[in-house]
PLY file of the C-alpha trace (Angstrom):
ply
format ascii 1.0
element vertex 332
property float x
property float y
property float z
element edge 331
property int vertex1
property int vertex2
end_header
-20.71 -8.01 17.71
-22.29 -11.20 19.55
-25.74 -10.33 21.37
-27.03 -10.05 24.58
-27.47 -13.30 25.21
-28.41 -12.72 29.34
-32.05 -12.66 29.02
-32.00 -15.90 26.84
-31.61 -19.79 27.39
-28.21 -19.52 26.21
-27.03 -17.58 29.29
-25.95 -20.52 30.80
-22.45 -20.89 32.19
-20.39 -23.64 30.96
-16.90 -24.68 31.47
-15.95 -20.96 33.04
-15.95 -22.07 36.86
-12.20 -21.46 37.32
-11.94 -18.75 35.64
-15.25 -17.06 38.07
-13.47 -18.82 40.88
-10.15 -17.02 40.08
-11.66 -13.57 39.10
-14.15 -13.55 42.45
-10.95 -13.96 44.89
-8.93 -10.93 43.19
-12.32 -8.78 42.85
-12.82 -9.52 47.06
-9.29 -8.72 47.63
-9.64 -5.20 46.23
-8.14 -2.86 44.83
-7.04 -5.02 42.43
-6.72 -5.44 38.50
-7.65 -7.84 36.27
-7.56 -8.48 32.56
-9.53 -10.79 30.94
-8.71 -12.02 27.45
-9.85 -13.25 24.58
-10.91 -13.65 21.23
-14.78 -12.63 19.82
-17.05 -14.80 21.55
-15.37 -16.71 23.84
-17.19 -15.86 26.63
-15.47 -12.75 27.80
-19.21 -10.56 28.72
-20.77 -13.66 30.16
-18.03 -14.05 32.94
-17.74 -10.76 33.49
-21.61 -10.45 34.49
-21.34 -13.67 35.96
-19.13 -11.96 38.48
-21.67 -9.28 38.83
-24.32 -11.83 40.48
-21.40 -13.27 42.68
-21.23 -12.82 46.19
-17.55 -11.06 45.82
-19.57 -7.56 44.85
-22.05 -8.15 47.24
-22.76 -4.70 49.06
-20.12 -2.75 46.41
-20.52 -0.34 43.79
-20.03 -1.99 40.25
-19.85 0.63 37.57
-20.12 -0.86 34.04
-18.55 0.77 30.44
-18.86 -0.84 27.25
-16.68 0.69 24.73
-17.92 0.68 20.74
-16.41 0.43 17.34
-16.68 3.65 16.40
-14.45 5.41 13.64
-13.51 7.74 15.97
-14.28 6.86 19.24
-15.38 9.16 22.30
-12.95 10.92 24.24
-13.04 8.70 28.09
-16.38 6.98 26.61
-16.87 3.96 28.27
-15.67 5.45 31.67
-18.24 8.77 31.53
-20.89 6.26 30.61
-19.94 3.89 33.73
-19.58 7.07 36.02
-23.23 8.78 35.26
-24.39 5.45 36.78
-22.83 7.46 40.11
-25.56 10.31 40.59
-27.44 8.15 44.06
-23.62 7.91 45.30
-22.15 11.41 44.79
-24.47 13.19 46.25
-24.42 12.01 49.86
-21.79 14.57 50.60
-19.34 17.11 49.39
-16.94 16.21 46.47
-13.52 17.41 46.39
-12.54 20.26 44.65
-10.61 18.18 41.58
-13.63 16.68 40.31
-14.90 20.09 39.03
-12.73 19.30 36.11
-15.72 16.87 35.34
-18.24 19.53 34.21
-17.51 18.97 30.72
-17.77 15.59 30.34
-20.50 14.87 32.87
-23.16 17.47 32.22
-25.80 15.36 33.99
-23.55 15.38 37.57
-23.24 19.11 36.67
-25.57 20.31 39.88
-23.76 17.40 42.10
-19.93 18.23 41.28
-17.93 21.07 42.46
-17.89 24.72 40.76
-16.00 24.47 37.09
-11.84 24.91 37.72
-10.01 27.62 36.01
-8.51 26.85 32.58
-5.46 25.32 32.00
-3.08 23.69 29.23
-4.42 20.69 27.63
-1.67 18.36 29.03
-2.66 20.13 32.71
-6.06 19.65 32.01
-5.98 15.58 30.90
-4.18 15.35 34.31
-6.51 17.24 36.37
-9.42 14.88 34.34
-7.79 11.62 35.37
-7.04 12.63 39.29
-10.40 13.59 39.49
-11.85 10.33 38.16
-9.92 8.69 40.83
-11.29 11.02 43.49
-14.87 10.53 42.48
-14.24 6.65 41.96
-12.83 6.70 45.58
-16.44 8.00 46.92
-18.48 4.85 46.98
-15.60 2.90 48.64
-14.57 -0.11 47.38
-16.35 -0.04 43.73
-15.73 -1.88 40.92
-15.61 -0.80 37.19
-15.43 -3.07 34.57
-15.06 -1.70 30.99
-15.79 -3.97 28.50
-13.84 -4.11 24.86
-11.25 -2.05 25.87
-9.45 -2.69 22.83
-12.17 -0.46 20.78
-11.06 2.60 23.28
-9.28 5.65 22.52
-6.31 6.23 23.31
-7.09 8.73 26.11
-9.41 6.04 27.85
-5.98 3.66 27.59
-3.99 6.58 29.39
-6.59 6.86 31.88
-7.01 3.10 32.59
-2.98 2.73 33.26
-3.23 6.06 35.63
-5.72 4.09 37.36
-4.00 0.89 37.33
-0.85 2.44 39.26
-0.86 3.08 43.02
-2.41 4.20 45.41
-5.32 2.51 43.79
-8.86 3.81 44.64
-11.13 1.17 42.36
-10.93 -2.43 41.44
-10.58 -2.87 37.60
-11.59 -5.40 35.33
-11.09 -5.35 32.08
-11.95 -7.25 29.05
-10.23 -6.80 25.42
-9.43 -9.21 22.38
-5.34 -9.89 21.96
-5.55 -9.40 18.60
-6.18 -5.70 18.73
-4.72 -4.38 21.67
-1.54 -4.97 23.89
-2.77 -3.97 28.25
-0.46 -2.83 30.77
-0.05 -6.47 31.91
2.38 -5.39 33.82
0.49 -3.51 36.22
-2.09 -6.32 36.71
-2.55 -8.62 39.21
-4.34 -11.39 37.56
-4.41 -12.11 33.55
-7.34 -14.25 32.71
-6.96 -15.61 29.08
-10.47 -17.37 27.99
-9.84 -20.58 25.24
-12.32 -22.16 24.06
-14.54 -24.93 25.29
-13.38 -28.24 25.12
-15.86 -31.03 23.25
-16.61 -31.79 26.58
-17.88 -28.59 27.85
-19.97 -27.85 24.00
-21.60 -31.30 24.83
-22.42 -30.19 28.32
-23.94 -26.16 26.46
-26.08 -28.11 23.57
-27.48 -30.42 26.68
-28.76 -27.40 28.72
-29.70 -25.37 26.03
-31.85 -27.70 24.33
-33.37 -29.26 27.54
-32.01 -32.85 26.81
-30.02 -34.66 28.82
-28.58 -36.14 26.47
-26.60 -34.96 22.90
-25.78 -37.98 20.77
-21.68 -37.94 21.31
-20.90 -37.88 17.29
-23.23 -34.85 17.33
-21.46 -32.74 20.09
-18.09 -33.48 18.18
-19.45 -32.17 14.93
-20.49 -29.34 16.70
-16.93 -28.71 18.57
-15.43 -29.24 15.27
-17.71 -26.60 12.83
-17.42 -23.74 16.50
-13.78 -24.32 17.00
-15.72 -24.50 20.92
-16.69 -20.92 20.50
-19.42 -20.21 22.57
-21.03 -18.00 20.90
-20.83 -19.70 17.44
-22.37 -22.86 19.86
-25.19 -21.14 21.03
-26.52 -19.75 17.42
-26.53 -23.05 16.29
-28.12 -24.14 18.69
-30.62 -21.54 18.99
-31.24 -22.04 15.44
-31.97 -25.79 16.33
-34.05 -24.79 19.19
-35.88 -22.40 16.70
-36.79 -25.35 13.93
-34.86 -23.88 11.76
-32.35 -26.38 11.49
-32.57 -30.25 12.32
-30.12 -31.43 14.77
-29.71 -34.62 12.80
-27.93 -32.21 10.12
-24.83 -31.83 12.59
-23.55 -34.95 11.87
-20.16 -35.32 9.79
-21.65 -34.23 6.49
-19.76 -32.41 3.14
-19.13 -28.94 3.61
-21.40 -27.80 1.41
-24.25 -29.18 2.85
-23.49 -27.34 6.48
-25.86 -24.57 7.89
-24.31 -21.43 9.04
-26.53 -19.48 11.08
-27.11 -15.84 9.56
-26.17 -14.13 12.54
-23.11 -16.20 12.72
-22.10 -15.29 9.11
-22.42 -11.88 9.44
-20.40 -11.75 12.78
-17.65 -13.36 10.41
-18.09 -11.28 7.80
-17.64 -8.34 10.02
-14.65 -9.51 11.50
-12.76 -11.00 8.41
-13.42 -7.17 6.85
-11.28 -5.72 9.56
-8.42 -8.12 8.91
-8.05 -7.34 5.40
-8.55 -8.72 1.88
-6.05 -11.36 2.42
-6.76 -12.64 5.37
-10.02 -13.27 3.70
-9.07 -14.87 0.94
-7.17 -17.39 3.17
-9.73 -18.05 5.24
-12.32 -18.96 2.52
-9.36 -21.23 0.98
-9.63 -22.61 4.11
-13.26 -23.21 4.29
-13.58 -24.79 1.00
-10.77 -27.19 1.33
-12.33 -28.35 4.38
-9.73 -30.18 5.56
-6.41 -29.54 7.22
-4.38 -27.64 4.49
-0.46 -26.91 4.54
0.50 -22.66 3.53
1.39 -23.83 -0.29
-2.03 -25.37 -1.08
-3.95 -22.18 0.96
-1.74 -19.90 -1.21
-3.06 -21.47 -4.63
-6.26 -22.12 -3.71
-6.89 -18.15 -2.18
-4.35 -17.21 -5.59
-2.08 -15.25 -2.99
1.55 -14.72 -3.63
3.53 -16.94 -0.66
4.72 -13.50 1.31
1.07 -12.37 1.18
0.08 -15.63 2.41
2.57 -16.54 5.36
1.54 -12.61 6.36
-2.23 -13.62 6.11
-1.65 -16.68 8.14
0.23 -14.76 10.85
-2.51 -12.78 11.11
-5.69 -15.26 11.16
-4.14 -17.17 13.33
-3.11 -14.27 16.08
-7.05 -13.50 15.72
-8.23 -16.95 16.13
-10.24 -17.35 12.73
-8.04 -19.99 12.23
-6.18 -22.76 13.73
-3.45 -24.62 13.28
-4.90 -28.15 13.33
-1.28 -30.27 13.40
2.23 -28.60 12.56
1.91 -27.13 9.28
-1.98 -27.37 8.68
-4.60 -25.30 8.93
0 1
1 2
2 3
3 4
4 5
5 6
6 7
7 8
8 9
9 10
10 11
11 12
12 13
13 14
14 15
15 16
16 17
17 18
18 19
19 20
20 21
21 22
22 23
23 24
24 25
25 26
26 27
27 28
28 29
29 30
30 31
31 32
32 33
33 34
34 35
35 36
36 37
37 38
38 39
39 40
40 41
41 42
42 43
43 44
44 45
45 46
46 47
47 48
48 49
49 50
50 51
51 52
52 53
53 54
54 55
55 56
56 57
57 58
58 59
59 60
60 61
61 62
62 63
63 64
64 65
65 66
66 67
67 68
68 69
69 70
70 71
71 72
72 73
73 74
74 75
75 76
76 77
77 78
78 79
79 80
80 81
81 82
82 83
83 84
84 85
85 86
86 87
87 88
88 89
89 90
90 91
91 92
92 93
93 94
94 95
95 96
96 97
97 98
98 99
99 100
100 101
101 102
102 103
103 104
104 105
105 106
106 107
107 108
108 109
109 110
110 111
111 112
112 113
113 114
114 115
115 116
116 117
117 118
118 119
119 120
120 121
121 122
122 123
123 124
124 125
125 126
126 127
127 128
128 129
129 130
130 131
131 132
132 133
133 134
134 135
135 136
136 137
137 138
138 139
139 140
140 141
141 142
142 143
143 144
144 145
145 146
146 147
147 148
148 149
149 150
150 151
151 152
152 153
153 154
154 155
155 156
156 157
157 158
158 159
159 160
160 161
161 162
162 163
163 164
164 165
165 166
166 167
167 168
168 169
169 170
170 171
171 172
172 173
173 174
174 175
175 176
176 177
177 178
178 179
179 180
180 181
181 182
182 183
183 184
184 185
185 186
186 187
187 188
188 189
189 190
190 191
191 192
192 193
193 194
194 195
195 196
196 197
197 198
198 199
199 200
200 201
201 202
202 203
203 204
204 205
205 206
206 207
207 208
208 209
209 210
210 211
211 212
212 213
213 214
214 215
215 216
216 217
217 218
218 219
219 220
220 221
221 222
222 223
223 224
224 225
225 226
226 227
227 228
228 229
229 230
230 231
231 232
232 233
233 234
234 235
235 236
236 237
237 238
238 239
239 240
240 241
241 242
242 243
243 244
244 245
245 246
246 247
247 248
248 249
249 250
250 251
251 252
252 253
253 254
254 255
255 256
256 257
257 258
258 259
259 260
260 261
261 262
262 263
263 264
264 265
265 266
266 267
267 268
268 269
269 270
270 271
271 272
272 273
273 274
274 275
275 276
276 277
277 278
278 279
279 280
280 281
281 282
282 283
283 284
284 285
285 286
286 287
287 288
288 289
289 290
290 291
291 292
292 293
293 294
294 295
295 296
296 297
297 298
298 299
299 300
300 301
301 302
302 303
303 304
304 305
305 306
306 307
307 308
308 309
309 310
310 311
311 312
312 313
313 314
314 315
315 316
316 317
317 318
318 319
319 320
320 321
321 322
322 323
323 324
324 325
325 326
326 327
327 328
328 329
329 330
330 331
């Protein structure tokens, strides 16, 4: 998954100032819900803790949860991790009684929570767990938790989320998650921010402030647009790998494919992501890649030597995840 990029030159914020503007007025008009979509590194994290600097949080509790790619992932994960971040708050004053269903899953709030509740049935239980998340997300008083990645969340977290989601809300949510790999309760949200990519215009005005020239050559910021698809984060480590020495920015010109530097980071982030999708996506993706050029579905499927089902499926799918694009009707 991309880095943390927030400590680096290329945490600079380009081309999202709509999208901030948007997201800060629903945040200040709490409770309130907001997705945030997108595919891998578009930019989804760097709004999101954009918004945390803003002046729309200013005086609030913002609880953050990050979910992972695990195999199997935590039961309520990224919210128990954003909720230990609440020991300063919950211990001003007594808790109700509901969030003793916590001791389980918050051990370290253990001395700070009510006394344990009696056992029940699991489906009793799960419902005892999610009204006392609400209760003990209630105590600050107008917080804000953002999970990040939601779409790497069990299913349990996704219950909890939409339980939270429905009225009488008692927290702002924001939440971030790639379309490809999971379908939110869009119904239940107020705002649905969907991140594209950055326009030439906006990669010209990244490689300018993260090499510390005013000034990018214009055939050089196209070449770059063209080899990121305006990815951000596929910008920035080619950049940074300019920055670095590593590469010479006169190498971004228009040049044979062969001859183009992929960062490694930038490979492997690929690599990782064309595994999930499948063999065939894979194939159709490097048929892709070496052609080069704009291809139509009958010259992908002989050049990846797929059958014409397995490549219209392949297709479907690539493009649904962004790793490719259809270029003009037909292409690719």
């Amino acid at each position: 998954m991309p880095p943390d990029t927030t400590s680096s030159p290329a945490a600079v914020f380009v081309g999202r100032e709509v999208e901030l503007g948007a997201l800060a007025r629903a945040v200040r008009a709490s409770p309130t819900v907001v997705l945030v979509e997108g595919e891998a590194g578009v930019g989804k994290t760097r709004l999101v803790r954009e918004l945390l600097g803003h002046r729309a949080v200013a005086g609030r509790t913002v609880l953050v949860g990050r979910c992972r790619p695990l195999r199997e992932p935590l039961p309520y994960g990224p919210v128990v991790d954003a909720l230990r971040h609440l020991r300063n708050v919950v211990g001003a004053g007594p808790l109700p009684p509901i969030t003793g269903a916590l001791h389980p899953l918050l051990p370290e709030l253990a001395p700070l929570l009510p006394g344990p509740l009696p056992a029940v049935d699991a489906g009793s239980e799960r419902h005892r767990v999610f009204r006392a998340v609400r209760e003990l997300l209630a105590v600050p008083g107008r917080a804000v938790l953002v999970l990040e990645d939601v779409h790497w969340a069990d299913e349990g977290t996704h219950e909890l989320l939409r339980f939270l989601a429905c009225p009488p809300r008692e927290v702002s949510l924001v939440l971030t998650y790639r379309r490809e790999d999971y379908l939110p309760p869009t119904h239940l949200a107020d705002l649905v921010l969907r991140l594209t990519p950055l326009t030439p215009g906006h990669v010209r005005e990244l490689a300018c402030a993260l090499l510390g020239v005013p000034e990018v050559p214009e055939d050089v910021a196209a070449e770059l647009h063209r080899r990121t698809a305006g990815i951000p984060f596929a910008v920035e480590e080619v950049l940074r790998e300019v920055r670095d020495g590593a590469v010479d920015l006169g190498t971004l010109r228009p040049g044979p494919p062969d001859r183009v530097h992929v960062p490694v980071l930038l490979r492997d982030t690929m690599a990782e992501h064309l595994a999930r999708l499948g063999p065939a996506v894979t194939r159709v993706v490097r048929a892709a890649a070496v052609l080069d050029a704009p291809a139509p579905e009958d010259v992908l499927a002989a050049v990846a030597d797929l059958p014409a089902r397995d490549t219209a499926d392949a297709l479907v799918k690539a493009l649904r995840t962004g790793v490719l694009h259809e270029v003009s009707p037909g292409r690719y």
